[in-house]
N, CA and C atoms as an extended XYZ file, in Angstrom:
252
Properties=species:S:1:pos:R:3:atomname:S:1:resname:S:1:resid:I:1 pbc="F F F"
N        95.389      107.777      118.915 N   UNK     1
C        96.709      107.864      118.331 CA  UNK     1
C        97.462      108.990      119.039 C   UNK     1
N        98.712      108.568      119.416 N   UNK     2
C        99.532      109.851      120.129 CA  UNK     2
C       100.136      110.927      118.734 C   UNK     2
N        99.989      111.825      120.086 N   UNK     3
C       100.627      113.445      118.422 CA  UNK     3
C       101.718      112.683      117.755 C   UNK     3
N       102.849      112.033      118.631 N   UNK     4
C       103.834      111.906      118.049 CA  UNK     4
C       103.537      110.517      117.109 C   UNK     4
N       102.888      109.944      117.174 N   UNK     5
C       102.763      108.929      115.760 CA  UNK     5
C       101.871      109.211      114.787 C   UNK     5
N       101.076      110.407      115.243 N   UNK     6
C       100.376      111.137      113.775 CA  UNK     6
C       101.381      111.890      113.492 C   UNK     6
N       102.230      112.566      114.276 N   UNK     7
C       103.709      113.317      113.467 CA  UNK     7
C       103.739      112.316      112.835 C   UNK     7
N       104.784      111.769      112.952 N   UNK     8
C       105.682      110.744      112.113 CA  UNK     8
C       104.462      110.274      110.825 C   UNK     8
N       103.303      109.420      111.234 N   UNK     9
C       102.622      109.410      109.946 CA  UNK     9
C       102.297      110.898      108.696 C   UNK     9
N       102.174      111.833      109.299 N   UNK    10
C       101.985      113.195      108.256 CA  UNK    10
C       103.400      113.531      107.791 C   UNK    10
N       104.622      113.074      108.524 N   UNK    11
C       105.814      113.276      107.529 CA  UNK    11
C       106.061      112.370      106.531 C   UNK    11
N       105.484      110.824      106.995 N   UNK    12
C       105.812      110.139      106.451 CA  UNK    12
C       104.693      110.413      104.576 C   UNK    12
N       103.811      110.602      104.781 N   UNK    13
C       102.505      111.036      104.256 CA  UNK    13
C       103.551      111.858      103.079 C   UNK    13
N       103.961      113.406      103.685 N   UNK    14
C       104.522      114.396      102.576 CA  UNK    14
C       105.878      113.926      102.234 C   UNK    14
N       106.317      113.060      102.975 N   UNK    15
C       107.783      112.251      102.396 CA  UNK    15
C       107.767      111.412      100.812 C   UNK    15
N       106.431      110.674      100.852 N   UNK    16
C       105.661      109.847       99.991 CA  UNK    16
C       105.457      110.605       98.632 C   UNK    16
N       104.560      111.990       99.127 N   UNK    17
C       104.060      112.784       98.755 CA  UNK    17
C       105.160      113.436       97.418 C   UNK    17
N       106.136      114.087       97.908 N   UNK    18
C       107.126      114.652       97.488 CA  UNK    18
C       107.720      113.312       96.475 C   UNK    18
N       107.849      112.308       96.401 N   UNK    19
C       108.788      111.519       96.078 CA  UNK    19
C       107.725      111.081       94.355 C   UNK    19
N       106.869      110.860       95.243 N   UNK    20
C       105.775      110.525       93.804 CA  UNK    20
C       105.501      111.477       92.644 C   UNK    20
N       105.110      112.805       93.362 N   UNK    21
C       105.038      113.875       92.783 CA  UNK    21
C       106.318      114.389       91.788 C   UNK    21
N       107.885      114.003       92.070 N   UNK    22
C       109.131      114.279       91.546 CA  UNK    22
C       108.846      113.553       90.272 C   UNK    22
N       108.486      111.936       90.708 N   UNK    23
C       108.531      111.186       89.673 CA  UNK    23
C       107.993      111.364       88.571 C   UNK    23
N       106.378      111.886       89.144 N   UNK    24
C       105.714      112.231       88.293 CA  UNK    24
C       106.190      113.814       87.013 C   UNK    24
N       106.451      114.250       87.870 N   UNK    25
C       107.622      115.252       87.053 CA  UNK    25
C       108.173      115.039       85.946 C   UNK    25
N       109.073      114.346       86.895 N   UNK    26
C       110.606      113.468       85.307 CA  UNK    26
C       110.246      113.390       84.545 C   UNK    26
N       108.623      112.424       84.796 N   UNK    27
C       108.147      111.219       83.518 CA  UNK    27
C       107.050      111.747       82.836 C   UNK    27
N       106.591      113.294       83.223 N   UNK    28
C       105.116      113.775       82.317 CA  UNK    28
C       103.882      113.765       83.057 C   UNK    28
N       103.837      113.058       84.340 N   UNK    29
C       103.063      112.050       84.376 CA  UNK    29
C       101.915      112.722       84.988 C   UNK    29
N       100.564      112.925       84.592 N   UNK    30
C        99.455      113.460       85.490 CA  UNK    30
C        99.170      112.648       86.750 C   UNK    30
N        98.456      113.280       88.226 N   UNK    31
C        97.204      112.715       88.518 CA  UNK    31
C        96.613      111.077       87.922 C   UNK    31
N        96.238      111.623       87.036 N   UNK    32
C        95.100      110.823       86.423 CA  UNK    32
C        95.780      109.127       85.371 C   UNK    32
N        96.983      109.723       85.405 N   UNK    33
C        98.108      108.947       84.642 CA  UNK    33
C        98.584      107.372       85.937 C   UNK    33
N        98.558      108.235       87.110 N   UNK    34
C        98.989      107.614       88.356 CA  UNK    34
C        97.766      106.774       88.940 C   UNK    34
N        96.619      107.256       89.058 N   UNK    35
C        95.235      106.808       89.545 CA  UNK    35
C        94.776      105.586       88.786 C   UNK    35
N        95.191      105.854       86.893 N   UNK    36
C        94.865      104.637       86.292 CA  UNK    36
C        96.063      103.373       86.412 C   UNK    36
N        96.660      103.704       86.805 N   UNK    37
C        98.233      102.523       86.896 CA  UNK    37
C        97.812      101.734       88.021 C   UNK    37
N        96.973      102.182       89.039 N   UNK    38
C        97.134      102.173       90.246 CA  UNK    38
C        95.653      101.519       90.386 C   UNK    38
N        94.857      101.559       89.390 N   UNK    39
C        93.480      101.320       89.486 CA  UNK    39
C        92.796      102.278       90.449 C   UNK    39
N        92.609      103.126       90.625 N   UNK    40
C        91.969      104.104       91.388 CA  UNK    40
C        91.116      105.071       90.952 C   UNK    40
N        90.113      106.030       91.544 N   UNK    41
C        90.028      107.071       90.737 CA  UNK    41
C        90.677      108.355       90.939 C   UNK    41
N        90.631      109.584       90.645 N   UNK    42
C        91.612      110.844       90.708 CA  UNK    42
C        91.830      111.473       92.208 C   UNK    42
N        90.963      111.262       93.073 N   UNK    43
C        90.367      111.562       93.954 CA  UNK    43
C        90.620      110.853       94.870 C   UNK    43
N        90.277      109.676       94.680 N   UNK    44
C        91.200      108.610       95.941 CA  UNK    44
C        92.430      108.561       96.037 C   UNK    44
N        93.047      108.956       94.834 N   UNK    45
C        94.484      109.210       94.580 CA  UNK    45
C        95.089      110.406       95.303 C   UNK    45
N        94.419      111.702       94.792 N   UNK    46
C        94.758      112.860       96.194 CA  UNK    46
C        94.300      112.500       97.325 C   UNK    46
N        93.250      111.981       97.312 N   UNK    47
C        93.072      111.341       99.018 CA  UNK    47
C        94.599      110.977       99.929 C   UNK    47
N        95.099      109.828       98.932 N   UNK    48
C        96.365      109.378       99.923 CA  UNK    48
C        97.605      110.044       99.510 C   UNK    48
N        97.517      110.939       98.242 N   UNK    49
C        99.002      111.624       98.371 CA  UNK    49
C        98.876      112.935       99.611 C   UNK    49
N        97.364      113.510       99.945 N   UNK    50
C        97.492      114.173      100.922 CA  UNK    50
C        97.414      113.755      102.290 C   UNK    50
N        97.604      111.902      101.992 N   UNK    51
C        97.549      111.546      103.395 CA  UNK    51
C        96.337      111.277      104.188 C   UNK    51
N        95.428      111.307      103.261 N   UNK    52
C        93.495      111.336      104.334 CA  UNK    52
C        94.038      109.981      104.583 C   UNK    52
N        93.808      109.316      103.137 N   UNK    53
C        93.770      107.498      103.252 CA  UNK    53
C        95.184      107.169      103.116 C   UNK    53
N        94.860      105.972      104.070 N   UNK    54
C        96.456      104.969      103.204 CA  UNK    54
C        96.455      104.268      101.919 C   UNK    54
N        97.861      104.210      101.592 N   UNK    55
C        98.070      103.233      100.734 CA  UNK    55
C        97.881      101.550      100.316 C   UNK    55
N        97.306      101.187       99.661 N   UNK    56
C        97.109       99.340       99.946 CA  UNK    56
C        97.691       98.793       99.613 C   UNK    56
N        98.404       97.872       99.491 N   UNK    57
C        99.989       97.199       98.880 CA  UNK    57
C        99.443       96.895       97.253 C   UNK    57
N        98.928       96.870       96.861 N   UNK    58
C        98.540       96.546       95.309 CA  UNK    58
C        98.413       97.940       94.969 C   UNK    58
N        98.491       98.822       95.827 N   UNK    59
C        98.475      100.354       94.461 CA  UNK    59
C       100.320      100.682       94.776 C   UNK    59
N       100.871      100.529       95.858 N   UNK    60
C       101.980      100.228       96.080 CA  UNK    60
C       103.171       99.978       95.143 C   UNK    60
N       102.559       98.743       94.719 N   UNK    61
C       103.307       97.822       94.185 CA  UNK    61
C       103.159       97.984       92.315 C   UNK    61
N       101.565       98.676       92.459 N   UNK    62
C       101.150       98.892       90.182 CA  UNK    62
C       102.176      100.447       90.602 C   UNK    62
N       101.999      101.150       91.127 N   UNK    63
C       102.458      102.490       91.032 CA  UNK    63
C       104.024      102.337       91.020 C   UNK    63
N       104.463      101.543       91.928 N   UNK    64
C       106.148      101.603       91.674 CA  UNK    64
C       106.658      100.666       90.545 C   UNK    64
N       105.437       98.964       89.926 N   UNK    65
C       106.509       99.293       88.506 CA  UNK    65
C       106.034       99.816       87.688 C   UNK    65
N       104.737      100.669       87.929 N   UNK    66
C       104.254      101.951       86.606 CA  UNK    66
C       105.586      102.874       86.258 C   UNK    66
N       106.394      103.105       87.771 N   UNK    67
C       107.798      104.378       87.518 CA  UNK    67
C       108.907      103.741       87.262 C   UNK    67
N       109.236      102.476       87.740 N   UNK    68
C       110.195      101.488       87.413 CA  UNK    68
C       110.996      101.755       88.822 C   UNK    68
N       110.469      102.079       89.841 N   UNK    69
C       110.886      101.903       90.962 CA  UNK    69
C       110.467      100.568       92.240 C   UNK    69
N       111.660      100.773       92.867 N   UNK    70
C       110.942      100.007       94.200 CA  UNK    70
C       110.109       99.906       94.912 C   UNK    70
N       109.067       99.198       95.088 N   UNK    71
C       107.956       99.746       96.598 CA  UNK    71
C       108.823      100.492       97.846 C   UNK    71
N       109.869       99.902       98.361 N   UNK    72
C       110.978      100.370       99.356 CA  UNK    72
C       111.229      102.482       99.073 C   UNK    72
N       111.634      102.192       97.773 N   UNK    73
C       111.898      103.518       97.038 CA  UNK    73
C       110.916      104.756       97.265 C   UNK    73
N       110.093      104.326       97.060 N   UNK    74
C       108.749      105.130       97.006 CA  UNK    74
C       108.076      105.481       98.354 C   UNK    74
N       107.596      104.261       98.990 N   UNK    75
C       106.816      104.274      100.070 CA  UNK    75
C       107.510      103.826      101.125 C   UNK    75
N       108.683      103.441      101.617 N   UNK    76
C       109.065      103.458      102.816 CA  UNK    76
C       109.906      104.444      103.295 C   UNK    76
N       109.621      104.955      104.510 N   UNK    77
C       110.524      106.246      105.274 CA  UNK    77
C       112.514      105.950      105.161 C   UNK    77
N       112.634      107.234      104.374 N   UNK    78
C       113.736      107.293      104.061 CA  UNK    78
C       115.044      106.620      104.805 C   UNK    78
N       114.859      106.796      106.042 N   UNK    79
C       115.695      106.243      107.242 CA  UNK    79
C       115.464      104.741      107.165 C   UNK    79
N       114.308      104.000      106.952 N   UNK    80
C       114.604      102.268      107.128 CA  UNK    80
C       115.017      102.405      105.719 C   UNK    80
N       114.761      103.179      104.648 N   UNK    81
C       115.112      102.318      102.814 CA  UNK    81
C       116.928      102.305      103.142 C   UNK    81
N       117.408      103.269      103.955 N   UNK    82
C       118.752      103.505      103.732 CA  UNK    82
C       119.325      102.353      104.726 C   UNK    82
N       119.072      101.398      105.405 N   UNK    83
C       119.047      100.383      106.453 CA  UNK    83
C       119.024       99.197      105.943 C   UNK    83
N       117.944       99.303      104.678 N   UNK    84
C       117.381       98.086      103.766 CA  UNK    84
C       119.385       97.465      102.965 C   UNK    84
C-alpha cells in the first residue's frame, strides 16, 4: 500500500471516527450501546473506530439506522457525501 493511500485511509478512519463518536454523544450512547446495534463485540468495535479493521456493510448499515442516519452520512469521506 502506498503512504499516500494509507494517508487517506487513516483520515478517512478518524473522519468516521469523529462522526460516530459525536453521535454517540447527542444520543447517550456507549461503546457497548453501538457494538450491540451493530452485532459486534466492544472490542471489535474499537478495533474499527481506531481503524485496525474495516467496516462490513451490515454493521454500516445496523449502525446508521441504530442513529437514524445515512450509511453516506456516517461512513463516506466527506468530499464524495457532498457530491452525492
Amino acid at each position: 500500500m502506498s503512504e499516500n493511500t494509507e494517508r487517506v485511509n487513516k483520515e478517512l478512519a478518524e473522519e468516521i471516527r469523529i462522526r460516530i463518536k459525536n453521535l454517540m454523544f447527542e444520543r447517550n450512547l456507549s461503546n457497548e450501546d453501538i457494538a450491540n446495534c451493530a452485532n459486534i463485540n466492544v472490542v471489535t468495535f474499537n478495533r474499527k473506530m481506531n481503524g485496525i479493521t474495516n467496516w462490513k456493510l451490515s454493521e454500516c448499515i445496523s449502525i446508521s439506522l441504530f442513529l437514524g442516519k445515512s450509511v453516506e452520512e456516517i461512513f463516506l469521506p466527506r468530499k464524495l457525501h457532498k457530491s452525492i
